[in-house]
N, C-alpha and C positions, 0 to 999 in steps of 0.2 A: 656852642651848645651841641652835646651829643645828639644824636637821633634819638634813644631811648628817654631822656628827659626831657622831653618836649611835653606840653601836658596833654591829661586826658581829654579826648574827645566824646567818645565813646566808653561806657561799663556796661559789661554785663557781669554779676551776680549768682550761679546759680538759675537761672532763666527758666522756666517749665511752662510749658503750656499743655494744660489735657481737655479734649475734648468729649462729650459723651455721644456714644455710638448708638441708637435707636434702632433696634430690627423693625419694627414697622411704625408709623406714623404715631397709631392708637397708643404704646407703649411710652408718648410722650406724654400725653395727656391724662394716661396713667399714673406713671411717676408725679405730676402736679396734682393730682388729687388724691391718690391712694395714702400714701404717707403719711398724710395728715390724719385721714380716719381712720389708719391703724393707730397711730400714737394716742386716738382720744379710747380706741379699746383696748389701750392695751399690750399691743400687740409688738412685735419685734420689724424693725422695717424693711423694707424690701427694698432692692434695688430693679430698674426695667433697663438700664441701661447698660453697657460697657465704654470703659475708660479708654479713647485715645491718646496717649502721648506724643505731641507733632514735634514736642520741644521735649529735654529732659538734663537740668543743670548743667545749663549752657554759661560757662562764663570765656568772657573775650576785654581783650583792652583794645583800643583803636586809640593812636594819639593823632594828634593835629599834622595834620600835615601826610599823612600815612592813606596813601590807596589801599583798601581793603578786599582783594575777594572772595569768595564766597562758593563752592562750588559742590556737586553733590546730585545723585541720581533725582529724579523726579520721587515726589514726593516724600525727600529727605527732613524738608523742614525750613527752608531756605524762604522761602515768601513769608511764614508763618513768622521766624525771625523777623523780618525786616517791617512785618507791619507792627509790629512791638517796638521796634526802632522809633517808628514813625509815630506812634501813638495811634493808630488804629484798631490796635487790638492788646486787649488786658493781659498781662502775664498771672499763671495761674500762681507761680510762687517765682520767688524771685525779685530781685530789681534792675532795673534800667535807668542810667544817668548818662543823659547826654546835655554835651558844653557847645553853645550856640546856635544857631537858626539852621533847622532841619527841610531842604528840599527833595522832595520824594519824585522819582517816576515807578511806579507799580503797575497795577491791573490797565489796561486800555481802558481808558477813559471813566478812571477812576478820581475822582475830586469834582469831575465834571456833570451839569445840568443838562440831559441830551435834549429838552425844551429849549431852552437858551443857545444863542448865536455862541460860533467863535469867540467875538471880540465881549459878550458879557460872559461868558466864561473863565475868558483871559482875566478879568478883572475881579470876578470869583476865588477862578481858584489863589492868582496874586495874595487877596485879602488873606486866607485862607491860611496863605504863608508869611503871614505876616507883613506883607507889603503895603501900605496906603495907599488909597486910589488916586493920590495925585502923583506919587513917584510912579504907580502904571502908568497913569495919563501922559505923563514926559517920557516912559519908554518905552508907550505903545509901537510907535512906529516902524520899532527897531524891533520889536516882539514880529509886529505884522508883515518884516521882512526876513526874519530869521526861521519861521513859519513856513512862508511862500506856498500860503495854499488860493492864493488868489482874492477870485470873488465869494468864495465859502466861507469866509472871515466872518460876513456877515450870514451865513444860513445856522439853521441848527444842528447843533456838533450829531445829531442823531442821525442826519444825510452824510456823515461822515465816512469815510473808510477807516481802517486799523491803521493806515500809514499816515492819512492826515490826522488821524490822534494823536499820535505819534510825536507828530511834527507841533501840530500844538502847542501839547503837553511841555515837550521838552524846550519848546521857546519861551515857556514864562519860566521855570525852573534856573531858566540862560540869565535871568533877567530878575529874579530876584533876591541879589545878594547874599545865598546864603553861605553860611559855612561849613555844612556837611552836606554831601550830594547822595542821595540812594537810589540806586537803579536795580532795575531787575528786570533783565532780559528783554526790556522794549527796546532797544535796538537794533534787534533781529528783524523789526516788524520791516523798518522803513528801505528806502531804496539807496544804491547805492552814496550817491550825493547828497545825502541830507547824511549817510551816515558819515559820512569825512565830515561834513559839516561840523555833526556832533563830536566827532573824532578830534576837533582843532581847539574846540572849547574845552573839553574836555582835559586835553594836556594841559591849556594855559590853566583852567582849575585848578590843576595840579599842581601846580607852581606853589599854591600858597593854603588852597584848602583840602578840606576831607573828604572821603571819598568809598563809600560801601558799594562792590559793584557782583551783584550774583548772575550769575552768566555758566551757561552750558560748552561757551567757548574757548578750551583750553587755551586755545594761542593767544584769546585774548588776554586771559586771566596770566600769564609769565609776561604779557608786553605791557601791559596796562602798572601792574598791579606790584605795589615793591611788600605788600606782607598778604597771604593767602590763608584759610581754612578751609576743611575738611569736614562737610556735614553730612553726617548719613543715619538714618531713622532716629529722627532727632538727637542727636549726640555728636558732639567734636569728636571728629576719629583722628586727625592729626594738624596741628598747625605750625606754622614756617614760613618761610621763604617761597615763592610762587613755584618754582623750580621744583624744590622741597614737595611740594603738597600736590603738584600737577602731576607728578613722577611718581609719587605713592597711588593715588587716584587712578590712573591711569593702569599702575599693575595691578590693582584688584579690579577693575574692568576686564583686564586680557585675563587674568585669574580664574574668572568667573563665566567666559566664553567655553560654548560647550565643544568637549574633545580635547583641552589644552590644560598644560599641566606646566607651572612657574613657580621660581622661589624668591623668595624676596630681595634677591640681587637682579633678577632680570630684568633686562631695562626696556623701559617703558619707549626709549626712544627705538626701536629697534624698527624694521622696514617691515616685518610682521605685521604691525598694528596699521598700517598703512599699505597695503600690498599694494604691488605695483600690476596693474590690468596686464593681461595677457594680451603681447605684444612683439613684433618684431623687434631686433636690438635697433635699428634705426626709425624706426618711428617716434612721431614727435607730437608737440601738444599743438591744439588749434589754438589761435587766437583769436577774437572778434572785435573790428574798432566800432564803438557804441557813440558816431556822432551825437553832439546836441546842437551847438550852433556852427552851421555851414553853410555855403554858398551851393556846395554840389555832394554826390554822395561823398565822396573821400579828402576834401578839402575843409578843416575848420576856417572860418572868420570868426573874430572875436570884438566887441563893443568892448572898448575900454573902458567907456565911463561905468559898467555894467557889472563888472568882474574883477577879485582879485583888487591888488595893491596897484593905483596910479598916480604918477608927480606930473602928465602933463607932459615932461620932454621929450620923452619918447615911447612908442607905442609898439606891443605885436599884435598884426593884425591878419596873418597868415600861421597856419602848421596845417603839417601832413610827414604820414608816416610816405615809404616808397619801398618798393625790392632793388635787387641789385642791378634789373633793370629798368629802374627810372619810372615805375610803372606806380602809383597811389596804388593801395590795397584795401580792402576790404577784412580779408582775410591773411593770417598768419601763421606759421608754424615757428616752435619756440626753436632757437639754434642755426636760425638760418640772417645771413648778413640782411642788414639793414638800414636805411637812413631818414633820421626826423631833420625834419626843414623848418627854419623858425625863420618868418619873416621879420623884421623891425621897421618901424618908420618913423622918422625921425624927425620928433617937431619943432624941437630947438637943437643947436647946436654942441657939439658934446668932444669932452677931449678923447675919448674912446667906448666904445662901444664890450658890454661884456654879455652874452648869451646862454642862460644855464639850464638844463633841466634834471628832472628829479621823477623817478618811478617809484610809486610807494605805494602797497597794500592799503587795502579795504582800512586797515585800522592806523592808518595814517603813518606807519612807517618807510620809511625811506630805505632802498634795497640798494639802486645803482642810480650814478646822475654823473654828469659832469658839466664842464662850460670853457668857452672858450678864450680863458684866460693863457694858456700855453700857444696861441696862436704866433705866425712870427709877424701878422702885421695888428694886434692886438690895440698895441699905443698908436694908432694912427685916427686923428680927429677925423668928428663926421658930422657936415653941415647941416642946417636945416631944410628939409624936403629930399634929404638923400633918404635912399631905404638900403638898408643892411642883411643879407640872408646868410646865416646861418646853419651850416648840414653837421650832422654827427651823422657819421657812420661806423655802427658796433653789430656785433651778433647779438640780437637777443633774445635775451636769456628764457630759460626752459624754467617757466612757473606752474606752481600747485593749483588746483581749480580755485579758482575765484574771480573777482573782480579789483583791475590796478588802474592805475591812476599816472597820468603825466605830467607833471607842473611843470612851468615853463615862467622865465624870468627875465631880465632885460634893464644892465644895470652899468653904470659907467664907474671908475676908478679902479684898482687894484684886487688880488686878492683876499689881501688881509685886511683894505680899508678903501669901500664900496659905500655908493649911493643907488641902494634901488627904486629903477623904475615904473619899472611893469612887471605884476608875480600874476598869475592867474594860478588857481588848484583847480585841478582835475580838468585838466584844458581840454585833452586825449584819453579816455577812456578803452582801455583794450580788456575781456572777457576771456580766459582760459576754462574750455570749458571740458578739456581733455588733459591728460597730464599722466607723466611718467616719472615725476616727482614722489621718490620715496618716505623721505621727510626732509623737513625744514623749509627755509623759504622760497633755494632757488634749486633746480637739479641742476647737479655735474653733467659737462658735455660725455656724460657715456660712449663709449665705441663699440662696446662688447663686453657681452654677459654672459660669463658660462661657468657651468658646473662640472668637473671633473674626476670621476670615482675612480678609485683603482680597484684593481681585482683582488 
């Protein structure tokens, strides 16, 4: 089956939404009575108000199967859509047809009672979505550990912060089966590790269901997302390929920067839109490693039963980053040699031992990783209560500001036909919080940067 014939998920119609604009309070209360007792004299009627159009003949297809985003200056019309999606809010003209069971994450702590606990919440807004309270009741558990907001499960969601709504919200959303997912920008709220979290389900979603996601975040909207749109003062300005529409969006931002002057060949990926800080040609990015669980400042330990994917054979229960002299760090500059150390320990006996990890951005992609399947003692068995250590030593790499992630694995057979043992995500946490990175994911090791005019 081609991609284009796959069926509708999502219609829109022609879509309009207008709202009316009140210069002062009085003027409302106006319009509800005045009208009337002009028309009993008579009279011609008046209007108190003016017309907002948030929305203006929006029509869109979304098929099954198809990541959607959405993207578009503040106050372009973007939320306004998506609660019409949801049924939240009436379309003035227009229609909306949506195919299967619709989960929204919208406004913070939207759907939700801030009198009522987490856990009657959970079961709220569940209903809400159509879920019965005994399939919540069999997957609370799993809601209340996808959550991980503790003992606040049980207080009311009103003691809450934006990031445990967050977390919440988006755990019964995880949980109850639906087939179109609509997000809008609550992901920005939470912390780094609940956002991979969401990041992991989020892909496997994708796998098989729908997916609307309105985000201010270009790089998410091209990584995420295989069909994009262009919304600006309520109207589709152009839709496409995420590429396609991130890259048009993008030169009417630089467009409309004051002083700058662009045609619509110039590209949006250019190091302009990103300037690089003023800087020495050798200077380099900080990095910061953001323990969670360790025995000291710069040594993780890891509980197996706790984290990540376990069979029991064998376990890592050791990492740490080091410099070139042998020295744990704290701190990092990007470009400079390196070595991560993976402990394993080994509970049952194993015909070989394979150690891999994987560095992947905030949004769950994977940049650089390797393992130690080219090793030359690789096939050599290893008994039980041996421990196995594991060193990579690479430069690494010079990343853009943000927060990345280290996963770390521990798996016996081959490369092409593997039994894993132990996966942890986001084992090692390291923070760039500087950066020389023009665009894209990773900077080139630079040597020198220079400009040269002639006379």
């Amino acid at each position: 089956m081609s991609f284009d014939s796959r069926p509708l998920a999502v219609q829109l119609e022609k879509l309009s939404k207008c709202h009316p604009l009140y210069d002062k309070p009085s003027d409302r209360l106006r319009e509800f009575i005045l009208p009337r007792l002009r028309k009993t004299l008579g009279l011609p009627p008046r209007r108190y108000h003016r017309d907002f159009w948030a929305l203006r003949d929006v029509s869109l297809e979304v098929r099954q199967g198809q990541t959607f985003g959405i993207i578009g200056r503040n106050g372009a019309g973007k939320s306004t859509l998506l609660q019409m999606l949801c049924g939240t809010l009436l379309p003035t003209d227009g229609e909306v047809s949506i195919t299967g069971r619709v989960a929204a994450l919208l406004e913070l702590g939207s759907g939700f009672n801030p009198e009522f606990t987490g856990r009657e919440n959970v079961f709220l807004n569940a209903g809400v979505l159509g879920q019965t309270s005994n399939e919540t009741a069999a997957k609370f558990k799993s809601i209340e550990a996808f959550a991980d907001i503790g003992d606040f499960i049980d207080q009311p969601v009103k003691t809450y912060s934006s990031g445990m709504l967050v977390r919440l919200a988006f755990a019964v959303i995880a949980h109850v089966n639906a087939d179109i997912l609509v997000i809008d920008e609550a992901l920005s709220v939470g912390d780094a590790f609940f956002t991979q979290k969401c990041m992991r389900f989020l892909r496997e979603f994708m796998a098989s269901g729908t997916v609307i996601f309105v985000s201010h975040d270009i790089g998410a909207v091209r990584n995420l997302c295989t069909h994009a749109a262009w919304l600006d003062e309520g109207r589709i300005v152009f839709a496409g390929t995420p590429s396609e529409v991130c890259d048009r969006y993008l030169e009417s931002q630089f467009a409309d920067a004051p002083g700058v002057k662009t045609s619509p060949s110039s590209s949006p990926k250019s190091a302009l839109l990103n300037p690089r800080p003023t800087r020495n040609v050798d200077s380099r990015e900080a990095l910061f490693l953001q323990p969670t669980n360790r025995n000291d400042l710069h040594i993780y330990s890891f509980d197996p039963q706790s984290v990540g994917h376990f069979t029991g054979v064998c376990e890592i229960h050791t990492a740490f980053l080091k410099n070139a002299s042998a020295e744990p760090l704290v701190q990092f500059v990007g470009g400079e040699e390196v070595s991560l150390v993976v402990k394993i320990r080994c509970v049952k006996s194993m015909p070989n031992v394979i150690v891999g990890f994987f560095i992947k951005d905030r949004l769950g992609q994977y940049l650089i990783g390797d393992n130690t399947c080219l090793c030359s003692n690789h096939d050599q068995p290893v008994l039980a209560g041996q421990e196995v250590v594991a060193v990579f030593v690479f430069d690494l790499p010079r990343l853009a500001v943000g927060t990345y992630h280290i996963t770390l694995s521990a798996a016996s057979g081959s490369q092409q036909d593997f039994i894993q043992h132990h996966w942890i995500h986001e084992a090692i946490t390291i923070v760039s919080q500087t950066s020389s990175v023009a665009g894209g994911l990773i900077g080139i090791p630079m040597r020198d940067v220079r400009l040269e005019i002639g006379n």
